[in-house]
Every structure is written in C-alpha cells, then in structure tokens.
N, C-alpha and C positions, 0 to 999 in steps of 0.2 A: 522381103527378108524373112527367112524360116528357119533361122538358126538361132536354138532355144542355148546354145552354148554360148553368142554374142549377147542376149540378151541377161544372161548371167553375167558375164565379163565385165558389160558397162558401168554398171553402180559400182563394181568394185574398181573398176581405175579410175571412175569420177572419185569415191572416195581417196584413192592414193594422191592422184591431180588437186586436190583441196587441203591436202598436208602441208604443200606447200603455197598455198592461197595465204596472202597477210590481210589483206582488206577485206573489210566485212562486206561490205557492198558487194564485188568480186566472188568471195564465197557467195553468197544468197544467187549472185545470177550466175554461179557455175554452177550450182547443186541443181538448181531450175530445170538450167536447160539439160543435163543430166535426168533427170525425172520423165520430163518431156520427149524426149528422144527414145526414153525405155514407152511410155505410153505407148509414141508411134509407132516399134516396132512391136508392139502385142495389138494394136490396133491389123495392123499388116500379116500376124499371125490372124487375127480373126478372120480377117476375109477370107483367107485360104483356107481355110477349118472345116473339113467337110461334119456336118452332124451327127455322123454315127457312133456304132459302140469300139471304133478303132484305135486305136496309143498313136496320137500323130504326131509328126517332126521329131521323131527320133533318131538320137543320138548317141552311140557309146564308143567309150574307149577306154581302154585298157588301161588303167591308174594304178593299181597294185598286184599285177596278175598272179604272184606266186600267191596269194592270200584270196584268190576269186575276189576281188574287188574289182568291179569296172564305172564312171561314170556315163553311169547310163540316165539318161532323160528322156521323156517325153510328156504329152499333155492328152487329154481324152475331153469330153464332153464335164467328168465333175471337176477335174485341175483347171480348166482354162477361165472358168468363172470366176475362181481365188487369184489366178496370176492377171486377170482384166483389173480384179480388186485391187489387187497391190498397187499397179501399176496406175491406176486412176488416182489414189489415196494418196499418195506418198507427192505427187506435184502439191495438191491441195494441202497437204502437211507442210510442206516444205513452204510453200507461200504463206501459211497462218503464221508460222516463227517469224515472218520477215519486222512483224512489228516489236519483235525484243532483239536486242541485243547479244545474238550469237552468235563467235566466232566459227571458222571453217573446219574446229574440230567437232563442231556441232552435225556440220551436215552429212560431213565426213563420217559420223556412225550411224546417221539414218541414211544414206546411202549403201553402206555396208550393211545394215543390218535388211536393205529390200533386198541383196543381194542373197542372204540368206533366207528369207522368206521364199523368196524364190524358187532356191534350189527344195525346199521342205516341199512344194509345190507340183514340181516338176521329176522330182526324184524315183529312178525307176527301181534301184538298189538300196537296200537296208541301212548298207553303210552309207554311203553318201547321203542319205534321208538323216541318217541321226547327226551328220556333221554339220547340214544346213539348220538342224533343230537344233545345236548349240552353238551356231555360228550367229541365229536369227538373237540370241538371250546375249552374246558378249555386251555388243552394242547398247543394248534396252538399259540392261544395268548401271553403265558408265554415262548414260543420259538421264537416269535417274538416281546415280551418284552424285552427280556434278552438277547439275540442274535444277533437284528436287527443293523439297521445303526442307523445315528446322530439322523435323525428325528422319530425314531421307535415310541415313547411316543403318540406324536399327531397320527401317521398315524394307531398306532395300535388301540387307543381309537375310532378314527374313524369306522374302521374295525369290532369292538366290539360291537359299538353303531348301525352299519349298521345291521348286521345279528342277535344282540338278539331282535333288534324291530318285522324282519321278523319273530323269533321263537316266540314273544309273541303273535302274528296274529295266527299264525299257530298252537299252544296254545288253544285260545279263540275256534278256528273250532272246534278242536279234541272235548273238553271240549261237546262244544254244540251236537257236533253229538254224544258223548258217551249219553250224556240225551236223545237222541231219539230212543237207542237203545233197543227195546223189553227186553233184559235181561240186562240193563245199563253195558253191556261190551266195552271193547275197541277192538275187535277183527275187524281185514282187512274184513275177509268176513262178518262181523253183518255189518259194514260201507257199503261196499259194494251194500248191498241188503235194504236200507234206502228208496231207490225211494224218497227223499225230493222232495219238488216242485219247480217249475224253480225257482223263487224268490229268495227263501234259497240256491239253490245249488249257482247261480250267486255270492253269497258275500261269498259262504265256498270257493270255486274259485278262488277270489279274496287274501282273506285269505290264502292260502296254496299257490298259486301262486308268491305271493309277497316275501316268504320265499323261498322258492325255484332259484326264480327269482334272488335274494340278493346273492344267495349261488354261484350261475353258474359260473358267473352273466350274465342277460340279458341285454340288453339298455333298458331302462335309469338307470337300480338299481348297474350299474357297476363302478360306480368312487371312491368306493373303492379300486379298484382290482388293479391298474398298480402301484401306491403308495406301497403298501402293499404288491404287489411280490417283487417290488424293493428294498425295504429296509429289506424285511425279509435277518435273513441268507439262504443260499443256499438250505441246508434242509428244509428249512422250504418251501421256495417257492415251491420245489420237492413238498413237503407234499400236501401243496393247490392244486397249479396246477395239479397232478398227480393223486391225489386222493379224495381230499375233495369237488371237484367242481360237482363230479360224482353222491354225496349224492345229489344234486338239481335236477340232470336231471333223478337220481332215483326213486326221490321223485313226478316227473312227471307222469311217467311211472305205479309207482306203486299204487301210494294214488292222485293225484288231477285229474286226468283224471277217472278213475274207479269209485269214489268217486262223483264228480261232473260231469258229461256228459251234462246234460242239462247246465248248467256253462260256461263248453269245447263247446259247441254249438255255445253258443252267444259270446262266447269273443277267443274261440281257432283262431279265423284269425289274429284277434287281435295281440293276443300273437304272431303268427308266424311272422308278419310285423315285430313287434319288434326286433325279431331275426335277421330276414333278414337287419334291419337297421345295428345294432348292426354287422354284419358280412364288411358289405359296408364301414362304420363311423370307425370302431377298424383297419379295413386294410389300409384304409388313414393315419391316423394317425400312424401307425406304419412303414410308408414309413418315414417320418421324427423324427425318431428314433437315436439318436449317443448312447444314453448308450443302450447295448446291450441288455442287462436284460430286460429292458422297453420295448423292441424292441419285444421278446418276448413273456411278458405279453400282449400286442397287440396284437399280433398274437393267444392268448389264447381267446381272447374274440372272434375272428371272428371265429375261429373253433369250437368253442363253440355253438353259433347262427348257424353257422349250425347243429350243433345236436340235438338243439331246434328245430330247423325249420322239423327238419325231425320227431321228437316226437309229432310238432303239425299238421303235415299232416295226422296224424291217418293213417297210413295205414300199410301192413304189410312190405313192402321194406323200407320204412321211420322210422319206430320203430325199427326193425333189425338192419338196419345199426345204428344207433343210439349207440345200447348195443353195436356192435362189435366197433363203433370207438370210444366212451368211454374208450375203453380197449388201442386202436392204439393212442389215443391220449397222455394218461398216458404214455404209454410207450418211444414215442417223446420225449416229452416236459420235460420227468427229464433226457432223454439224452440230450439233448437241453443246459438246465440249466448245465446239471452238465461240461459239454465240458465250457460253460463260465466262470463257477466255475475257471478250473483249469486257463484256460489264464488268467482271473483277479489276482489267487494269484500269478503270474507267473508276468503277464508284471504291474501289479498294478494298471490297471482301466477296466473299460467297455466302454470306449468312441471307438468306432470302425476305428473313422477317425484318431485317434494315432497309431493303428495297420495297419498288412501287414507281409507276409511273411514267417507266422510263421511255413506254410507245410515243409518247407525246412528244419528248424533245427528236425519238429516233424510230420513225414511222419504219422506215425502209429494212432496219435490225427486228424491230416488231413484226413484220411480213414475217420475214425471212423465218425466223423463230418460230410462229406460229407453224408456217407449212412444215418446218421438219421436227415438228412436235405430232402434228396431225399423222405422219410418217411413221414416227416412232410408234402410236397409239394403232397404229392399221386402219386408219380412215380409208374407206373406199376409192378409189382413183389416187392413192397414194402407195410408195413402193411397197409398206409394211403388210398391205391387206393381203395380196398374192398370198407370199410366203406366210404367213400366219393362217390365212385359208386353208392349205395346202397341207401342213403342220396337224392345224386340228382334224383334220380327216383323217389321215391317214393316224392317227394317235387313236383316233377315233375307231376305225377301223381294227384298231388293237383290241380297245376296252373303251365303254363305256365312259365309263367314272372316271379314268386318265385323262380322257378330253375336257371332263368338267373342269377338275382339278384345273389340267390347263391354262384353260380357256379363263382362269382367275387375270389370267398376265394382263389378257387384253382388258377385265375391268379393271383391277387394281392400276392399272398402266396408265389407261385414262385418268383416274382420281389424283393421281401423284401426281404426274407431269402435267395436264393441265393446273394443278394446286399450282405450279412450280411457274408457268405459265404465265396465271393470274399474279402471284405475289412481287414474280420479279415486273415483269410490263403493265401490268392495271392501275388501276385506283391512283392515287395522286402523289403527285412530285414530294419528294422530301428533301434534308438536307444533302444527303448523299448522292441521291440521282438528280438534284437544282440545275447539275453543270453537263447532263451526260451531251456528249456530243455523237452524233450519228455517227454509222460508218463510214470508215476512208475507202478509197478507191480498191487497193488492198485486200482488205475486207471484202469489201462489195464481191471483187471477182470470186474470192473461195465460197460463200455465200449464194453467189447466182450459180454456181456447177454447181453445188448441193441440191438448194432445191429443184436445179434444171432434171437433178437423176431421180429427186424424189417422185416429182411430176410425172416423168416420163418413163419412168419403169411401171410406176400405179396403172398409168392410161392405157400402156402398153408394153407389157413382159412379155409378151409371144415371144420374142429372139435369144430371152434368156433361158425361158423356160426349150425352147427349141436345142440347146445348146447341150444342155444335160438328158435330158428326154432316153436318146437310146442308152447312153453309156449307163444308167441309171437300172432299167428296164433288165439289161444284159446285166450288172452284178445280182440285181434283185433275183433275178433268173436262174445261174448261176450257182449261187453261193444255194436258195433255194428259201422257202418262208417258214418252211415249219423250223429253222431255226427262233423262232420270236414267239414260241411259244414253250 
C-alpha cells in the first residue's frame, strides 16, 4: 500500500470511531490498533521507497481550484524519516497512557493530532502545510488543557498564544508569496522558483522563521517550553517533545531555507548564534534542575539548538545529521519521559533529590534507563552518536568556534543526565523508593522498542542515513552554499 492519502485518513476515522468508544479498555485497544496499522502501512511505504532525490507517492487533487489550492502530497528522502517517526512514536505513546486512566476522548486527539503531523509532513502545497500545522496544535492543547497539572490554564494559554502568533506570520508570507505566483498556486516548487528580491525574501524569512522558531523552540522564542512539558500530562509532553518540535526544524529545511536564500544569507549566522546560545543558556539551567521532567525539557532545548545549528550550517553533513537526529532525538526523549512517568506514579514526585536507589528493587527499569540515557548523551554504538557526529562536522565545517560552543551539549549533557541518572537509581533505598516496584508487562514492551531503536540505530544507521543521502545532497546543491555564508 502506497497511498500516502489512506495513510492520512486512518488516524482521522480511528479518531471519529473512538467518539463513540465507552470503555476504556476498548478505547486503549482501538487507538492501538489504529497506530499499528498506520506503522504498517509506512513500514510498506519503506520498502517501496526508492533512495533518491525524487517526491515519491504522489498525490494531488484539486480541493479549492478557484483559489489554486490542491491537496497535494508526497514524501522524498528528508519527509519519510519524520513520517517513520511519527508513525513508530505514537503506538509507543499510546501504549505508555495505558497505565492511567484515559477515556476515548483521550486517544481520540492523539490520533487526530498524528493525523496532522502527518499531513505537516507530507504536504506538497502551502496551504494545506499550514492546515496540518494547525490542525497538528488543536489536539496538543485540549490534551494539555484537560490533562495537565494545577497550573495547566495559564501555562497552556501561554503556549497557545506563543505558536498561533508565529502561524499568523507564517500565514501573511504563504498568503503573499501565493500572489506572486505565476499561476496564483500554493505549490512548494511554484515557491520555490519566485527568485523574490533580497528585500522581500529578508522579511518572508523573518516571517516563517519566527514560526518555526516558536515551534522547536529556539532562543529567545523558548519560554514557553519547559512550563508546558512540565505540566503537560506525560503523553502529551511525548507528543511535543518527540514529535511536534520536528514540524519547526522541518519547516526549516523544507520551506524557509529553499524559499528565502537570499534571507538565509543575511540572517542564517544570525539564526545559528541563536541556536548555539540556546544550546549553552538551556544546559546551565538544567544543571540546577530538582523536578526531573524540567530537567529534561532543558535538555530538549540544547539538543534542539543543535539541530538548528547544524540546519543553519547549510551544508550536506549539518543537514543530514540534522533529519537523522530528529529521528534519535524523538526516540530518547519519550523514553526519557516515559521512565519518569513511571517513578513519578511509583514514588509520587519528580523532585530527584527525594530519590535514590530505585535499581535495586527495579533492575530491569534501571537497564532500560541507563541505555537511553547513554542515547540521549551520544555514547558510541548508541542512536545519539551518529546524529551528533554529523551535526558537529558539518557546524564544524561552518566555523570553528560554533562547533566548540556546540559541542558544550554533549559535555554539559553527560553531567546533567548522568547527575539525573545517579540521583534517581543509585545510592540507597529511601522512604520513598522502600516500595518501588519494577516494571509491568506494559512498561516492559514501550521500554524494550526504545531501547531496541537506541541500540540498533547506534550499531547501525546505514538505512537511515541511506534514506536522506540524495534528497539532502540535491537541495544542498540546488538551493547552493554560498547562501551560509
């Protein structure tokens, strides 16, 4: 199956089929197998996926023709790494809730919101790109309305008001660039081939950038983020972190760099500064970290900044890694999450410095922990090292001193998380971890596919990196280098 129009479809009628789901039980194994079925048919798109620089399984049709609107899809070598993401993540999500308590309105908006990841994904036209980038935020919100902690209200209105300002910028461009287009379409390649002049690209730039930017987030557009994972429920933080942050540095890669070059000229150093700050500023502050979760989200934003950093190096080892650790990062960071999940509902907080000890009563959750710490840090033969390799070269490649800066991530990364490591699983039993009990069955499965990807992407990324390779090569080519300087 090669139809990248059913594989949008799915999660949106599994979502409408779970409206009317009453039992929870029912919901948890409809949304499942819902997840499952989207896997196998992106599973099914991979084999068929020839590796070059071509838009494969495309799809369009005509949705608003008097307006040049068409739903147009397809997928190339940097999309199909984010829609494998989704599509792997979102089962693994959906299985870690099983241990609370949510009804089938629950799964019903992480359904619909991969539905919209998707399309951000896959999306060949402007408009329908911007529809799946607000169609992906409905859902998040209402799962982080309804689900969150005490102060959810404020911190989500915040979160809300931060990324629909950046979509109305990002809006105003699309809008303005479809009027200049010869047949007033929204098509990636009509954009594409505009040549605007440096003037106009500088502020379309700005405009896509700042949305983008909001999404990731970059410094300074980030103080919505560590609030907002914090108080989200569990899933939902999965969701952002793991997959929604990806649609920014997508949106980099695919539309504000190709799009604006001349733009990328004058402000792409710019932007990377920012990153590199943003990598330096998020890793201090998450040294002085006690709730863990926070601790985390800190650490999202410095690994982040560097995949910015490596996107604005324009080059082909900085872009590459980029898409592959997009992928290594999702994959971390909801094992990350989901491992605090469980000790929080276990010992009853996130404060690290009330833990200790916990390997002892729960060897198997201690493994597990360790390897996708090891992950997160870029241990060698683990997913993180690739993409972080990859990263600092091609950064490297830029400047100097940007790689240094950098390259802070991976020590400061190690100090924290291992800190984080040691305080919650070492040293001895307390009051609080007296009673932990190991992982359930449950657990154990989201836990073994995390680490099974950590492992086995480190050992061996050839297939990802294969994946991206020409499509990568061909925009870098393309679009051309001396825009990055």
């Amino acid at each position: 199956m090669d139809n990248l129009f059913i594989l949008l479809l799915l999660p949106v009628l599994g979502a409408l089929a779970l409206v009317f789901v009453q039992h929870e039980k029912a919901a948890k194994q409809l949304a499942l197998i819902v997840s499952l079925v989207s896997l196998g048919l992106t599973v099914s798109l991979l084999t068929r996926f020839v590796p070059d620089a071509s838009m494969q399984f495309v799809q369009r049709f005509d949705w608003i023709p008097s307006l040049g609107i068409h739903f147009h899809l397809g997928v190339d070598g940097i999309s199909l790494p984010l829609v494998l993401l989704t599509n792997v993540l979102v089962p693994l999500i959906i299985l870690s809730a099983f241990s609370h308590s949510y009804k089938s309105n629950f799964y019903a908006l992480v359904l619909f919101m991969q539905a919209g990841l998707l399309l951000v994904f896959t999306a060949l036209d402007a408009f329908v790109f911007y529809v799946g980038w607000e169609i992906a935020l409905i859902p998040i919100y209402f799962i982080c309305a309804l689900w969150g902690g005490e102060d959810r209200i404020r911190i989500n209105l915040k979160f809300f008001i931060y990324t629909f300002f950046g979509s109305l910028l990002m809006l105003t461009a699309i809008i303005y660039l479809h009027l200049q287009t010869p047949a007033n379409d929204y098509e990636l390649t009509s954009f594409y081939q505009l040549g605007l002049e440096s003037g106009v690209q500088r502020w379309v730039f700005w405009a896509f950038f700042i949305a983008f930017a909001i999404k990731m987030p970059i410094f300074p557009f980030h103080t919505w983020q560590p609030d907002t994972y914090t108080n989200a429920p569990t899933a939902g933080t999965m969701l952002l972190s793991g997959i929604m942050l990806k649609m920014g540095v997508y949106g980099l890669i695919r539309w504000l760099i190709p799009i604006a070059p001349l733009g990328f000229a004058a402000y792409g150093q710019l932007a990377l500064v920012l990153c590199i700050i943003g990598v330096v500023y998020a890793s201090i502050i998450a040294f002085k970290q006690r709730d863990a979760k926070r601790l985390i989200a800190y650490s999202s934003i410095a690994h982040v900044g560097l995949i910015g950093a490596g996107v604005f190096a324009w080059n082909i080892q900085g872009v590459q890694g980029a898409i592959i650790q997009m992928v290594n990062h999702g994959i971390s960071v909801v094992g990350l999450f989901f491992v605090l999940d469980i000790v929080e509902r276990r010992v009853g907080s996130r404060d690290i410095t009330l833990m200790g000890g916990i390997a002892k009563p729960a060897p198997a959750l201690a493994i597990a922990f360790l390897v996708i710490v090891m992950g997160a840090v870029g241990l060698p033969l683990t997913n993180g090292f690739i993409g972080e390799f990859l990263l600092l070269m091609g950064i490297y490649e830029y400047g100097l001193w940007y790689a240094v800066f950098g390259g802070l991530t991976l020590i400061f990364g190690a100090v924290y998380l291992l800190r984080l490591y040691q305080k919650v699983m070492l040293g001895e039993v307390n009051e609080q971890t007296a009673g932990f009990v190991d992982i359930t069955r449950t657990e154990w499965l989201v836990l073994a596919a995390v680490v099974v990807l950590v492992v086995g992407i480190g050992v061996y990324p050839k297939p990802l990196l294969n994946l991206s390779e020409a499509a990568v090569t061909n925009l870098i080519n393309g679009i051309g280098q001396t825009a990055n300087r």
